[in-house]
PyMOL commands that place a pseudoatom at each C-alpha (Angstrom):
pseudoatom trace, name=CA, resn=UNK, resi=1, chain=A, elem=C, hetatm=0, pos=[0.000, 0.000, 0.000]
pseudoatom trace, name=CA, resn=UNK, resi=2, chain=A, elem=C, hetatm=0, pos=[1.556, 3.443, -0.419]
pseudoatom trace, name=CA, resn=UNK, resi=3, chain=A, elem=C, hetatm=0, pos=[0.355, 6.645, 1.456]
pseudoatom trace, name=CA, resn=UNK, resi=4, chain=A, elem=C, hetatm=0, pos=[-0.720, 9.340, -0.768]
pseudoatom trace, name=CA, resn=UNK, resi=5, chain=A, elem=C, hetatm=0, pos=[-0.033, 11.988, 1.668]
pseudoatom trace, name=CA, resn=UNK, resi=6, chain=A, elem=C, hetatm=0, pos=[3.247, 14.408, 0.836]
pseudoatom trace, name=CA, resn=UNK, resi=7, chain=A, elem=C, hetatm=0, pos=[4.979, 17.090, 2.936]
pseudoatom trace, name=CA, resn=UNK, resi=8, chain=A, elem=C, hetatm=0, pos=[6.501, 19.445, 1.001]
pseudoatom trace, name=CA, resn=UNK, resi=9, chain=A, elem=C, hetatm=0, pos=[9.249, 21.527, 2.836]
pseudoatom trace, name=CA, resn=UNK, resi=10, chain=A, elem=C, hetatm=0, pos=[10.429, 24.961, 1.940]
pseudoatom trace, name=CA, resn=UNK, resi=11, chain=A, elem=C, hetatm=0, pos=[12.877, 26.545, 3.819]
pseudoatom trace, name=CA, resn=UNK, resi=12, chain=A, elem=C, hetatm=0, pos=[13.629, 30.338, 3.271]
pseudoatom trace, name=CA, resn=UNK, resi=13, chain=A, elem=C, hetatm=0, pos=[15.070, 33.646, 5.428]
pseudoatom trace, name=CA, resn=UNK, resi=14, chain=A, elem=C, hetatm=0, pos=[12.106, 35.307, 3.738]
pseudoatom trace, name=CA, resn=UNK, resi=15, chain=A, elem=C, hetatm=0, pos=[8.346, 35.094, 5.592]
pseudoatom trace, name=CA, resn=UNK, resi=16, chain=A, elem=C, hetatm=0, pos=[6.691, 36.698, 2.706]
pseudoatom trace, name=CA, resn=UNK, resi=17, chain=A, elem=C, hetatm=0, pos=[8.181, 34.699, 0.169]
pseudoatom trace, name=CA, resn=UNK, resi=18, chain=A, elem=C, hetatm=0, pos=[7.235, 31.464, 2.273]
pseudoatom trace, name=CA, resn=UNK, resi=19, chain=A, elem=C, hetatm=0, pos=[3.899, 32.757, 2.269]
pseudoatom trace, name=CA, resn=UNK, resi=20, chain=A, elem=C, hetatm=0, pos=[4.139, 33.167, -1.551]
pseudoatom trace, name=CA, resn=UNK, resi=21, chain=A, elem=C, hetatm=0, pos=[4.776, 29.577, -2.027]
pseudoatom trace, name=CA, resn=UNK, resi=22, chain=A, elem=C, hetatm=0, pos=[2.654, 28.453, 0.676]
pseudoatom trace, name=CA, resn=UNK, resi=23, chain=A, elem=C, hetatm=0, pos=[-0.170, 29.879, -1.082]
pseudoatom trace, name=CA, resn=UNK, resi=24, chain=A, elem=C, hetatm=0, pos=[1.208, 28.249, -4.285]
pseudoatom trace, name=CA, resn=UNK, resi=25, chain=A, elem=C, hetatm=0, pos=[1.081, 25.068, -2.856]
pseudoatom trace, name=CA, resn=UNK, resi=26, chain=A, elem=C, hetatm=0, pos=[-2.336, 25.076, -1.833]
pseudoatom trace, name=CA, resn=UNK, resi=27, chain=A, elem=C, hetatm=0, pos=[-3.789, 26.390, -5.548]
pseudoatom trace, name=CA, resn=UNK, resi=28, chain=A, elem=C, hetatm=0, pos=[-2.139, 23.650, -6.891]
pseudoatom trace, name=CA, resn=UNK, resi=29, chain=A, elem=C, hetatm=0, pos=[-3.582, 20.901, -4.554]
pseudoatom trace, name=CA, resn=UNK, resi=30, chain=A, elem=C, hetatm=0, pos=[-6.293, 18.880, -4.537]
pseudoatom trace, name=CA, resn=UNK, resi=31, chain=A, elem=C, hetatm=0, pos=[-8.371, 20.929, -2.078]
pseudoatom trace, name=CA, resn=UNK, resi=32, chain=A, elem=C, hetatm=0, pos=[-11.734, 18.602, -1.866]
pseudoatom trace, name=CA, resn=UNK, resi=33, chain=A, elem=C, hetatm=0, pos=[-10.108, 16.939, 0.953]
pseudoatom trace, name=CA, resn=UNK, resi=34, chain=A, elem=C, hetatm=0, pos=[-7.145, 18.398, 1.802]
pseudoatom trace, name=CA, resn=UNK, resi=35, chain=A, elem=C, hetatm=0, pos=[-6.168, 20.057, 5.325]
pseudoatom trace, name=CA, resn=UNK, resi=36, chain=A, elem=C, hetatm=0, pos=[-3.022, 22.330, 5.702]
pseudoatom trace, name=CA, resn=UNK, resi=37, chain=A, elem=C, hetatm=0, pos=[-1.134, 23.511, 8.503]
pseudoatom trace, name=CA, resn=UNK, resi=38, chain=A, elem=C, hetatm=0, pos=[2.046, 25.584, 8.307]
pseudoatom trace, name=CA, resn=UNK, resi=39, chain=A, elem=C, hetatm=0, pos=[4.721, 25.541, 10.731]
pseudoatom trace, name=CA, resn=UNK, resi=40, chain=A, elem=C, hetatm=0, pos=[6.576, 29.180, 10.829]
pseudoatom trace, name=CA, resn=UNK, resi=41, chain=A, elem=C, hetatm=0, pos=[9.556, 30.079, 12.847]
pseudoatom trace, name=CA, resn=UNK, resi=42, chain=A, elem=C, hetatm=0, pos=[9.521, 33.983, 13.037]
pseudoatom trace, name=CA, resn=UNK, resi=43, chain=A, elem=C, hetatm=0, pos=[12.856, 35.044, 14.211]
pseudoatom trace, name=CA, resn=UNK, resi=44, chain=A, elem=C, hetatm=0, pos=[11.599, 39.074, 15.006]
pseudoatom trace, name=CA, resn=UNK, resi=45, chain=A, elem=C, hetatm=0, pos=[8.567, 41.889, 15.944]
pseudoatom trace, name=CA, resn=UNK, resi=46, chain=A, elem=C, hetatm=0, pos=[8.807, 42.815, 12.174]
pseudoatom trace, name=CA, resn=UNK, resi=47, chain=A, elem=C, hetatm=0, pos=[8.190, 39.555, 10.345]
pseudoatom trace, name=CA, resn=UNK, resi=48, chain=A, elem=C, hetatm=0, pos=[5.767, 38.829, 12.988]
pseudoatom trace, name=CA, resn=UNK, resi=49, chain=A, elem=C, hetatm=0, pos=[3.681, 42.096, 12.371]
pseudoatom trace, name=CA, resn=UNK, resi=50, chain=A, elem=C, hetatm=0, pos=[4.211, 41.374, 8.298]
pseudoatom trace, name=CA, resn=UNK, resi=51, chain=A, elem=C, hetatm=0, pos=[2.797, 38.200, 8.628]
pseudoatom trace, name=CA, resn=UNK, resi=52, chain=A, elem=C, hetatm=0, pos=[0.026, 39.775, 10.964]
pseudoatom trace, name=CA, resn=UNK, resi=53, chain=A, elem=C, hetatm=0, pos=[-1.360, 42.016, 8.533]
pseudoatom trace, name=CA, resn=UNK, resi=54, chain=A, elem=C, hetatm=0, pos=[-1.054, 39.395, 5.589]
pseudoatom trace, name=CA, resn=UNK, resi=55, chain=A, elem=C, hetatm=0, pos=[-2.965, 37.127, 7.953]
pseudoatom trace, name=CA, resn=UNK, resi=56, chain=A, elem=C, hetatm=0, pos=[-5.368, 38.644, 9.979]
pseudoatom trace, name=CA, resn=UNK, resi=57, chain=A, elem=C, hetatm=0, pos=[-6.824, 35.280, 11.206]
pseudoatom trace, name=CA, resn=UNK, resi=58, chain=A, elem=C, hetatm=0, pos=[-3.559, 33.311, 12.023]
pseudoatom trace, name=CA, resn=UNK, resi=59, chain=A, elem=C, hetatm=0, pos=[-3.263, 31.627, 15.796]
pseudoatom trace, name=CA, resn=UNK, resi=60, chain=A, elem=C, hetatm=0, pos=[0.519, 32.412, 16.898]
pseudoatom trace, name=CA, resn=UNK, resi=61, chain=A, elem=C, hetatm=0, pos=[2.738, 30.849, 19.534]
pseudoatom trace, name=CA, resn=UNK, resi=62, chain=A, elem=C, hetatm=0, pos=[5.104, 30.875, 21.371]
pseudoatom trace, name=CA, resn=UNK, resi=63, chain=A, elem=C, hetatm=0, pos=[8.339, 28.742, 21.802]
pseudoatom trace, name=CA, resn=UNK, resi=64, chain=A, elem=C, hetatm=0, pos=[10.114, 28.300, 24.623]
for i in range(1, 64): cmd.bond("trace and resi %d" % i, "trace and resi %d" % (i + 1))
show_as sticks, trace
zoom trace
């Protein structure tokens, strides 16, 4: 049996550019069924406000 789920990974200094592909990645999926979830790693205030505004409706957290 094979598993028909994939992971793509994308790694990149840039969060709007991983929310560019991110985005691209979803249009070009099968969406009937699909479910996404995207791990970010925001490294300062700015990125975190950039992504904030592109975003309005995304949960953050916090690492410790």
């Amino acid at each position: 049996m094979s598993n028909p789920i994939g992971y793509p990974v994308f790694r990149t200094a840039d969060p709007v550019q991983a929310l560019r592909v991110a985005r691209q990645l979803v249009a070009a999926g099968d969406v009937r069924y699909a479910q996404v979830s995207v791990d970010v790693e925001l490294r300062t205030v700015p990125d975190v406000l950039r992504i904030r505004e592109a975003l309005p409706d995304v949960w953050f957290g916090r690492r410790m």
